[in-house]
C-alpha positions in Angstrom: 0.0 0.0 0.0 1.6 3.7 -1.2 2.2 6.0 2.1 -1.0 8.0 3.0 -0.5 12.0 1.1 -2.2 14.6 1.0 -3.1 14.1 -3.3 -4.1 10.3 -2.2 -5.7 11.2 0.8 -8.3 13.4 -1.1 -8.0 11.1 -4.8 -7.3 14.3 -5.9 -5.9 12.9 -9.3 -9.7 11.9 -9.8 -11.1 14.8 -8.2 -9.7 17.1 -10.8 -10.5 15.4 -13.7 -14.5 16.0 -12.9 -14.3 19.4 -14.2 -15.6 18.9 -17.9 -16.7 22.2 -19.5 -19.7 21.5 -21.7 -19.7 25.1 -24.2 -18.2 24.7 -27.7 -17.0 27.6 -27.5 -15.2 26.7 -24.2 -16.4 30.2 -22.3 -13.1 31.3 -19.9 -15.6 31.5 -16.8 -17.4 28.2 -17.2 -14.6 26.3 -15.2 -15.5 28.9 -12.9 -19.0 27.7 -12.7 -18.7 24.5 -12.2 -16.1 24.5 -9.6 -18.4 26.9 -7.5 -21.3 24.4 -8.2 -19.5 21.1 -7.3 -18.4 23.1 -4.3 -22.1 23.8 -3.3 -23.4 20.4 -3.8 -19.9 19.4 -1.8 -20.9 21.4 0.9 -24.5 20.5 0.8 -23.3 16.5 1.2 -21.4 17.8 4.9 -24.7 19.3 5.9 -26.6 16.2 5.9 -23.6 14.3 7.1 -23.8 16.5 10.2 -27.6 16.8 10.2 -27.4 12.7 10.1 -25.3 12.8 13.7 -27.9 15.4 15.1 -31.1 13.3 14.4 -29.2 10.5 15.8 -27.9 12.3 19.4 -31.6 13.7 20.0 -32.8 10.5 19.3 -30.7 8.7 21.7 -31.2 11.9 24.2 -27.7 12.8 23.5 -28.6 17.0 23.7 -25.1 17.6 24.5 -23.5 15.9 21.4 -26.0 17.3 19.3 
């Protein structure tokens, strides 16, 4: 198994091959769109990771952890 970094850590070599313009023009801020998009939906994905662990501490009374 290679040593645990920072690239392989995050699969960034995959991660940065899902930007994929769509134009056929290929308009300059487009890669600016998406990346601010995928970063939403990102972002969006913690949110119901951490709204996940807060249904599950109120319903095991945990108010604290919550």
């Amino acid at each position: 198994m290679p040593p645990l970094t920072y690239a392989n850590y995050l699969d960034l070599e995959r991660l940065l091959t899902l930007q994929n313009p769509r134009s056929s023009s290929h308009e300059h801020d487009e890669m600016l769109f998406i990346i601010i998009h995928q970063t939403y939906e990102l972002w969006f994905k913690q949110l119901l990771h951490e709204f996940e662990k807060i249904k599950r501490d109120f319903s095991a009374g945990d108010l604290f952890g919550a």
